[in-house]
C-alpha positions in Angstrom: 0.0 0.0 0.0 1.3 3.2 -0.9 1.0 6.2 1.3 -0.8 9.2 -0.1 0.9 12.5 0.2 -0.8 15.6 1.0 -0.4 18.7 -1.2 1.6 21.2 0.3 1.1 25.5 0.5 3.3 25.6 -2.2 1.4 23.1 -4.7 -1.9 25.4 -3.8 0.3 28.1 -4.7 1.5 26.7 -8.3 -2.0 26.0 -8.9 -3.2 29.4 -8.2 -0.8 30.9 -10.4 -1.9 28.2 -12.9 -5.6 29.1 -12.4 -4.8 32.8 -13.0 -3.0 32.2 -16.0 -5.5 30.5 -17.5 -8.2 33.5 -16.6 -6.1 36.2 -17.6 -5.8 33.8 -21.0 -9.6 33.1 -21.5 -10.4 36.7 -20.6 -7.7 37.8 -23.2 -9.1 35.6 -25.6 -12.7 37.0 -25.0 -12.3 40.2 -25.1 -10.2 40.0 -28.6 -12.7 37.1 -29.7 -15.9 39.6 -29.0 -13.6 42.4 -30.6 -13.4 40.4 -34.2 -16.9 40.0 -34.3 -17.7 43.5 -34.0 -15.8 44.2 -37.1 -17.3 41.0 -38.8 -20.8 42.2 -37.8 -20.4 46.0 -38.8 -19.0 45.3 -42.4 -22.8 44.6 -43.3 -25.4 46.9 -44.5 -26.9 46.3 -41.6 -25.0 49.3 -39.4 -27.6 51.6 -41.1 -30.5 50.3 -39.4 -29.3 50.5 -36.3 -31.2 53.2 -34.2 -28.9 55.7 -32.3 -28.8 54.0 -28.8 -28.5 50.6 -30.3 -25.4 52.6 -31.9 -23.9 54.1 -28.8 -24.1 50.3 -27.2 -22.3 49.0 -30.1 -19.3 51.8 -29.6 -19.7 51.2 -25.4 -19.0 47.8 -25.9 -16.3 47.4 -28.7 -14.5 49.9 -26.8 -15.0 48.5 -23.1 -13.8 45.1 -25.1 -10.9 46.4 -26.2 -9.8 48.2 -23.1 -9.8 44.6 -21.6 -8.2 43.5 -23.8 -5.2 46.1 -23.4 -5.5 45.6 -19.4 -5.1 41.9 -19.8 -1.9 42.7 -21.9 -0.4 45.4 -19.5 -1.1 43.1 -16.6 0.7 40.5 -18.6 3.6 42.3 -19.1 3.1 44.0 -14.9 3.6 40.4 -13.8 6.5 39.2 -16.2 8.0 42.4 -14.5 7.5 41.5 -11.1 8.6 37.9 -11.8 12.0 39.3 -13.6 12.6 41.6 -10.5 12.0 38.9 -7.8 14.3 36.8 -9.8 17.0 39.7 -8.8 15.9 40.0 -5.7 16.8 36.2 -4.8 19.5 36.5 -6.4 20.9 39.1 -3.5 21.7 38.2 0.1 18.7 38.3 2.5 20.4 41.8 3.9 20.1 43.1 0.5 16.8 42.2 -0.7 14.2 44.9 -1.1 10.5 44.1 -1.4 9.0 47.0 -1.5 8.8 46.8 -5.3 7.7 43.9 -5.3 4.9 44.7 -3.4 3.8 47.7 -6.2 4.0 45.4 -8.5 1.7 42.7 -6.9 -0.8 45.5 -6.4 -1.2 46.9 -9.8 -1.2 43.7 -11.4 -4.4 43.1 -8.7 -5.9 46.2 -9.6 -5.7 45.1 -13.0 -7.0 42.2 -12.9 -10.4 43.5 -11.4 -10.0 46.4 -13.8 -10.3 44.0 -16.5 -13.3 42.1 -14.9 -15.2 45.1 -14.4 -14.4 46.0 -18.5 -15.8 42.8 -19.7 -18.3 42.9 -17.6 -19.7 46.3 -18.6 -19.2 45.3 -22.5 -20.9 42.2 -22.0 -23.9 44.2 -20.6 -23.8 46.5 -23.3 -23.8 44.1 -25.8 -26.6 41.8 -24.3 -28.3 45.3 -23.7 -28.3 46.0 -27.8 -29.2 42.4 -28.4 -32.1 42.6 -26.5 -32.5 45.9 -28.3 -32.9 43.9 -31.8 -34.8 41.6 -30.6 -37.8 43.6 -29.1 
């Protein structure tokens, strides 16, 4: 009989990193996704008929898409930061290490994160909002 090994803090912790990775890839891939088919659906005739508010949802949401799209990207590129400067940092005596940086990078890359839940949320409600618009 083998003995079964429990996971350890730092397994949670490779799987949370893992889990956020693959959120900050689906909402990446989302955004850009929803994006595409803006320009797919306004190439029609069909932008003509569209009433003014059904208008000013269709502009709300392509551009609350694409601003998630560039917050998933910055926060990409906030976190490959933070990872390159804790890689420094360990590489420095425990006297000499610094964390304070760190720590500003950990908090922007929070803030946008929930920045970029908030954007797709609000597109997605704009763009259910016009759908519903169509349909009535």
């Amino acid at each position: 009989m083998g003995m079964s090994s429990e996971p350890s803090a730092s397994d949670f912790h490779s799987w949370a990193k893992d889990a956020g990775n693959k959120l900050r890839a689906y909402m990446l891939s989302y955004s850009s996704g929803a994006t595409g088919v803006f320009f797919l659906a306004l190439t029609g005739r069909d932008v003509t008929i569209f009433t003014r508010p059904e208008k000013v949802l269709l502009v709300v949401a392509l551009v609350l898409y694409v601003t998630t799209a560039v917050l998933c990207l910055f926060e990409l590129r906030v976190d490959a930061r933070r990872f390159f400067y804790v890689a420094k940092l360990l590489e420095l005596d425990a006297k000499d290490q610094r964390w304070a940086e760190n720590d500003a990078y950990k908090n922007l890359r929070l803030r946008l994160i929930y920045a970029s839940y908030v954007t797709a949320t609000l597109a997605t409600g704009a763009m259910v909002a016009f759908l519903i618009s169509r349909i009535a």
